[in-house]
C-alpha positions as CSV (number, residue, x, y, z in Angstrom):
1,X,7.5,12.2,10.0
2,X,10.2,10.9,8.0
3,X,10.7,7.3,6.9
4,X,13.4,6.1,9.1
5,X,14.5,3.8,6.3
6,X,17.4,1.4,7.9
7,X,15.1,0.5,10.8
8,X,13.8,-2.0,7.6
9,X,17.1,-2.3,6.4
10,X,18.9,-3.7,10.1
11,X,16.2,-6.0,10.7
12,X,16.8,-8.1,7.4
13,X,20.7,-8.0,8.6
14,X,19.6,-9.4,11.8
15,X,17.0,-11.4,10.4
16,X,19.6,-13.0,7.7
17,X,21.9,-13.4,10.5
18,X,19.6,-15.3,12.3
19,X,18.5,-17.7,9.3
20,X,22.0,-18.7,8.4
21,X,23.3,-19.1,11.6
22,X,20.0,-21.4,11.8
23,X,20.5,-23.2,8.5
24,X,24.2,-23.8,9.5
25,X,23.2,-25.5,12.8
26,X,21.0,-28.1,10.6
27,X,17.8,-26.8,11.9
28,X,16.8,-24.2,9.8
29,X,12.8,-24.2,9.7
30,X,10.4,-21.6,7.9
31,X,8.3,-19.8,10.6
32,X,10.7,-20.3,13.4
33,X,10.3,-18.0,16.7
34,X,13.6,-18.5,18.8
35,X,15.9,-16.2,16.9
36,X,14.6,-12.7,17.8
37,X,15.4,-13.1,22.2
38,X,19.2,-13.7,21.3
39,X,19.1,-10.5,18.8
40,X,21.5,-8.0,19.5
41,X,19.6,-5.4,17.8
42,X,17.4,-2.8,20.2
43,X,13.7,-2.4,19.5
44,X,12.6,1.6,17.6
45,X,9.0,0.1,16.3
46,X,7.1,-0.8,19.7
47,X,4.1,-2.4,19.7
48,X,0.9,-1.1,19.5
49,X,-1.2,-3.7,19.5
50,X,-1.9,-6.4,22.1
51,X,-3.5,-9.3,20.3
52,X,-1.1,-11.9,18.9
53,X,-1.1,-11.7,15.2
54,X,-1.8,-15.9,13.4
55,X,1.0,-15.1,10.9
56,X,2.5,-18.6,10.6
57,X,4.1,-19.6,7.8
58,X,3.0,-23.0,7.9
59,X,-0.2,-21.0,6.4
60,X,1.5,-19.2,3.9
61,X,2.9,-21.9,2.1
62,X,6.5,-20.6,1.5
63,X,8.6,-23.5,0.5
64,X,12.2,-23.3,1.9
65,X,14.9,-23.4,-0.5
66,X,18.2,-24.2,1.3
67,X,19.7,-20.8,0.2
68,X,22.5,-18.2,2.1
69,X,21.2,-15.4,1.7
70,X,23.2,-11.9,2.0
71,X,23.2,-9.3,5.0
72,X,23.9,-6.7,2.6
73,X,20.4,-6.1,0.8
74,X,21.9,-4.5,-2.5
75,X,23.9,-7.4,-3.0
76,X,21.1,-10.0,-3.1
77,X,20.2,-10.6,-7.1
78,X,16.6,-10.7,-7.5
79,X,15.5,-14.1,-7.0
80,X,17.1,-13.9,-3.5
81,X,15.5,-10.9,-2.8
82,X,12.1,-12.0,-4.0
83,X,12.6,-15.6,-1.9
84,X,14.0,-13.5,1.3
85,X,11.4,-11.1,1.1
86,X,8.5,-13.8,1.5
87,X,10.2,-15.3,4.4
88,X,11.2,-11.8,5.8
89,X,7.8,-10.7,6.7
90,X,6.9,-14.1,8.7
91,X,10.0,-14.9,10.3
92,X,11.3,-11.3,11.3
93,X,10.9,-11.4,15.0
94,X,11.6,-8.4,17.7
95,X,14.7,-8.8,20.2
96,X,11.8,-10.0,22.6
97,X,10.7,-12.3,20.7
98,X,7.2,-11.1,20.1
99,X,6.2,-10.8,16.2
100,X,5.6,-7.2,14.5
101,X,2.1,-5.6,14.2
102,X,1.3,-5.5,10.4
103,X,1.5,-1.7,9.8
104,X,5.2,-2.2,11.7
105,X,6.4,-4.9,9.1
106,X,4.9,-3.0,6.1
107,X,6.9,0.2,7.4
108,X,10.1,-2.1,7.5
109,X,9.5,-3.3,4.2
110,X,8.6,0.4,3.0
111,X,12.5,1.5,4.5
112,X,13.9,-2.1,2.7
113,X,12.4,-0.3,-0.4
114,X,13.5,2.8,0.1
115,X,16.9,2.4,0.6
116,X,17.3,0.0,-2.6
117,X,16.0,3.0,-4.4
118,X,18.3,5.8,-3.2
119,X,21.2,3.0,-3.7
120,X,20.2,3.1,-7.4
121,X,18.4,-0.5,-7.1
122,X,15.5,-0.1,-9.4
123,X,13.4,-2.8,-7.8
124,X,9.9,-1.9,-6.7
125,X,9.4,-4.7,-4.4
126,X,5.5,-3.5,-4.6
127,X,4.9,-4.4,-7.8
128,X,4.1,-8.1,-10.4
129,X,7.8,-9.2,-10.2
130,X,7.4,-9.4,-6.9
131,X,4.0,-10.7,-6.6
132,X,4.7,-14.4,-4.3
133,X,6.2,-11.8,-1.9
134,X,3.1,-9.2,-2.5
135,X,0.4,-12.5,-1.9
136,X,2.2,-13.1,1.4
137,X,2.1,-9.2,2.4
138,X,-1.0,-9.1,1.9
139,X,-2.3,-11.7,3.4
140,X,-0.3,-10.4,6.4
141,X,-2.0,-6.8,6.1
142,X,-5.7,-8.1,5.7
143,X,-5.3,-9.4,9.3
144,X,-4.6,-6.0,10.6
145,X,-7.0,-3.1,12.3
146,X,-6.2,0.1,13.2
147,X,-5.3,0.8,17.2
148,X,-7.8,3.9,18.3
149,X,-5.9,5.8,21.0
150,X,-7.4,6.9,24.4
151,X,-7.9,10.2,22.5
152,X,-9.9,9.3,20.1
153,X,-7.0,9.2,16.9
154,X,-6.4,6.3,14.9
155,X,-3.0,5.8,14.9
156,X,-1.0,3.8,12.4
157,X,2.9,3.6,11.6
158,X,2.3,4.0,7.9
159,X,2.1,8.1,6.7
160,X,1.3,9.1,4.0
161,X,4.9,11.5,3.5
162,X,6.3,7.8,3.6
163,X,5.0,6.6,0.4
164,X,5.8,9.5,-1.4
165,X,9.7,9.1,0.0
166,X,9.8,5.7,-0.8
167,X,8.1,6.4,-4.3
168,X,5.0,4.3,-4.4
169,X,3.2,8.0,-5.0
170,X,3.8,9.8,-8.1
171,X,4.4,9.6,-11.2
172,X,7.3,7.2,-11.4
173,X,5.7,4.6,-13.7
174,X,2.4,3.3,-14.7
175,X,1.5,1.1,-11.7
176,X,2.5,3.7,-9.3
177,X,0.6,6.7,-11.0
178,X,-2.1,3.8,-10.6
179,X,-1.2,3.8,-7.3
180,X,-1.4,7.5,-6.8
181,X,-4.8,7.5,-8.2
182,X,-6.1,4.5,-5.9
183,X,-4.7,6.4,-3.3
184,X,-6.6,10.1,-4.1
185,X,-9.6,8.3,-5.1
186,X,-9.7,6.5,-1.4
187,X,-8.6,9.4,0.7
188,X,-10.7,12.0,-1.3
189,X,-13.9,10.4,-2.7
190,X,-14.2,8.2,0.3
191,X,-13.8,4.7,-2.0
192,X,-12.9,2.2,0.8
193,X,-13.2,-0.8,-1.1
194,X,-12.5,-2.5,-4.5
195,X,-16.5,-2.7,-5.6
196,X,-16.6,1.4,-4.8
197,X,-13.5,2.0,-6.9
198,X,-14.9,-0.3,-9.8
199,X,-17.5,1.7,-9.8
200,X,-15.7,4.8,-10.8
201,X,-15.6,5.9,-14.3
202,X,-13.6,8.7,-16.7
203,X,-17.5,10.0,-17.5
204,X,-18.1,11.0,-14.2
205,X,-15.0,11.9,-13.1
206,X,-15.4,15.7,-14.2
207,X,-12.2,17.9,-14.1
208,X,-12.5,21.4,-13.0
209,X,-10.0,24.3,-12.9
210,X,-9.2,23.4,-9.3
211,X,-10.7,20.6,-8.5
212,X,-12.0,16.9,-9.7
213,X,-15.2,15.7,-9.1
214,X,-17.6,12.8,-8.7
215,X,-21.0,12.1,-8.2
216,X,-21.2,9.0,-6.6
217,X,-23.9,7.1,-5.8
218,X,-24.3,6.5,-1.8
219,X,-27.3,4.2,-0.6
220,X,-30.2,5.4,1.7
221,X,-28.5,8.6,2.5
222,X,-30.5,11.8,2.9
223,X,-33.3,10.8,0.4
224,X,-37.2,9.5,0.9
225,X,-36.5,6.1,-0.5
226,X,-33.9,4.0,1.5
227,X,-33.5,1.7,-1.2
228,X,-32.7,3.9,-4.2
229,X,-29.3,5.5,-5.2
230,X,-28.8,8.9,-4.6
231,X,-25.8,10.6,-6.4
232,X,-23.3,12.7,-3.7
233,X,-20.7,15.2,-5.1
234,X,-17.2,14.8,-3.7
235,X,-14.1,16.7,-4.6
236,X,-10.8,17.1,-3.9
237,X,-8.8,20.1,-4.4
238,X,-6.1,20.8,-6.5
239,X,-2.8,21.3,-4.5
240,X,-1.2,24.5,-5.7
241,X,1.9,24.7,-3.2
242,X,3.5,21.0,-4.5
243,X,2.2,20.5,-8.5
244,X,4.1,17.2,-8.2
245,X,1.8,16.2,-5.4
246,X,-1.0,17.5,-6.6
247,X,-4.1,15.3,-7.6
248,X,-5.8,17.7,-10.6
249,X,-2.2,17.3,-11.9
250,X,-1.7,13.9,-11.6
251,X,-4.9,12.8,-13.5
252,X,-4.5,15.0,-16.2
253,X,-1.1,13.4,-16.8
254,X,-3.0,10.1,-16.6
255,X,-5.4,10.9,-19.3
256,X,-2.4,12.3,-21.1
257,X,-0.7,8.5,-20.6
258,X,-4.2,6.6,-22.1
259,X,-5.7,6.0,-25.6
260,X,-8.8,8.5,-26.8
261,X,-11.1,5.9,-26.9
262,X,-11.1,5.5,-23.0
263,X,-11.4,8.9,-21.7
264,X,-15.6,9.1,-21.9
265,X,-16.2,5.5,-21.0
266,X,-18.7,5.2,-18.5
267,X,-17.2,1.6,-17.3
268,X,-13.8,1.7,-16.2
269,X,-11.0,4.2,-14.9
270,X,-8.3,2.3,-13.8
271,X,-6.6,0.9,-16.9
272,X,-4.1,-2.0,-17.3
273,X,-0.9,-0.6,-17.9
274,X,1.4,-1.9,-21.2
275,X,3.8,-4.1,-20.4
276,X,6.3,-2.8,-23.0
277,X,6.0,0.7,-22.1
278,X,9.1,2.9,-21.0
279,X,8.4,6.4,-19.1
280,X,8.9,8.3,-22.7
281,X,6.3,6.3,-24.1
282,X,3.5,8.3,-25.2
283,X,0.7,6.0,-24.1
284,X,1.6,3.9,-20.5
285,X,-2.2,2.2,-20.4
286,X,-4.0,-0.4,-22.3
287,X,-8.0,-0.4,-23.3
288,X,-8.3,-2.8,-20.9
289,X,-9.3,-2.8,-17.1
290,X,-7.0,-3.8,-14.7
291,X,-7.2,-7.1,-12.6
292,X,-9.6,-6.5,-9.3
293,X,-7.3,-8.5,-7.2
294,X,-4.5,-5.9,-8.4
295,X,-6.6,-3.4,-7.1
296,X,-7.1,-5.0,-4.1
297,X,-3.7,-5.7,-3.4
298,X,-2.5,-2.0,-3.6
299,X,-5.9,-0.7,-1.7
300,X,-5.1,-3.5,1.3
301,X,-2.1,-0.7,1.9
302,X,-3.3,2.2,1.2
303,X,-6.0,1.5,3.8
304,X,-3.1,1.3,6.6
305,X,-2.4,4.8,5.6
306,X,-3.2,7.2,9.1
307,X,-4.2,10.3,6.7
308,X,-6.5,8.0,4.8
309,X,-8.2,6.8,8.1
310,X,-8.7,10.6,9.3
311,X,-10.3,11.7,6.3
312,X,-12.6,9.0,6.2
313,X,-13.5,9.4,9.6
314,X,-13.9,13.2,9.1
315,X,-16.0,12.2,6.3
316,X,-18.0,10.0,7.7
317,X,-18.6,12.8,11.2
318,X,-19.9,15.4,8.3
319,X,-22.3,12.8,7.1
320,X,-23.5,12.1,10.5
321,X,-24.0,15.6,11.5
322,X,-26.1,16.6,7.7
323,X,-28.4,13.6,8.8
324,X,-29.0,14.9,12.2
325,X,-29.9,18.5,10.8
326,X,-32.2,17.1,7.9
């Protein structure tokens, strides 16, 4: 489904309303509720999720700056947009008053970042720049757990066709072909957390004329010795109808982007990326590794994605049904 990309883009209108109507009565406040019942705006992202969310910024430690900030998103220079932002996703609020599920504000913040791009903004609100706003996101996000339906699906408002729209998949830059990787590697090889991903390698990441493997090591699985490592093969498969989509593609381009030296260690895969580089540079990554809690940060979202959910939960109803036929 399409990223309905102004749903983000009227709720920081409203929001902004809201705080500088606030801020002009002398009792403006960071975390404040009462704005979102005398909203005009009408609801399109219901909830999904009946728990209340602990999202308070009186946890978050945003400091207040007494700033106007601008209904018109393009028009807010950076360091507005970076201060907004952080307040944004704690003080956003629905008409009845009732805070967003997680996956709801990331989808708003998805369509904010969306339509900055296709207004020739070239701020990706997902990366370092913006990283005060990216802590506070997610922290948000960490909170949040997947609504099963009374069918059986898992059902999240983030898709993945949405972060290809919005550009956080591809191979846009360095941190988002990063991205794009993290993203494969986690939807494909089963990788659901930062330790599994470290754990990846260019040596055992073995490219194939359709596919890519890896033989990664899964404990007590179909083996005598529950405490030994036993190596699995996954794959995943080149995608021949969309080359710019497609994963083979994308990490030969990556190898393409990284020093000689790297591509047969046996220690790291996911490179720091230069910081001088422009997208006609012929090398985009460092020698180094980059920062775990960068990795983190970008796999905290990808984990909301409903397509990564299904395939882990495919993956893990194969496992389940090998174990019951050995």
């Amino acid at each position: 489904m399409t990223l309905k990309y102004m749903y983000g883009v009227n709720a920081w209108k409203n929001w902004v309303q809201w705080k500088n109507a606030k801020e002009e009565q002398g009792d403006l406040k960071c975390g404040g509720v009462e704005h979102a019942s005398s909203s005009p705006c009408s609801d399109p992202l219901g909830s999904t999720q009946d728990h209340a969310l602990s999202q308070e910024s009186s946890e978050t430690g945003c400091k207040v700056r007494s700033i106007k900030l601008k209904e018109d998103i393009l028009s807010c220079t950076f360091a507005e947009l970076s201060l907004g932002l952080c307040q944004f996703i704690q003080e956003v609020r629905r008409p009845n008053g009732e805070k967003y599920d997680p996956d709801s504000i990331l989808y708003l913040c998805l369509g904010i970042q969306q339509y900055l791009f296709e207004n020739g903004r070239i701020d990706n609100i997902f990366t370092e720049p913006y990283s005060r706003f990216m802590i506070e996101l997610t922290k948000l996000l960490k909170i949040w757990e997947p609504t099963i339906l009374p069918n059986g699906y898992m059902f999240s408002r983030i898709e993945e066709e949405h972060l290809w729209e919005c550009k956080q998949l591809g191979a846009y830059s360095p941190i988002v072909l990063l991205n794009t990787l993290l993203f494969f590697n986690t939807k494909y090889f089963q990788l659901k957390n930062v330790t599994e991903h470290l754990k990846l390698s260019f040596a055992h990441v073995m490219r194939r004329t359709r596919t890519l493997k890896y033989n990664k090591l899964t404990v007590g699985k179909r083996k005598r010795n529950e405490d030994d490592d036993v190596p699995v093969g996954v794959e995943m498969a080149e995608n021949t109808d969309n080359p710019l989509r497609c994963p083979v593609r994308l990490y030969e381009f990556y190898l393409s982007k990284c020093s000689e030296s790297v591509k047969q260690r046996s220690d790291v895969f996911y490179l720091q990326p230069e910081r001088a580089c422009v997208p006609n540079s012929p090398m985009w990554y460092s020698t180094f590794p980059i920062d775990p809690g960068t990795l983190d940060t970008m796999l905290t979202r990808i984990l909301m994605v409903r397509e990564v959910h299904e395939e882990l939960a495919k993956a893990k109803s194969e496992d389940s049904d090998v174990e019951l036929s050995d």
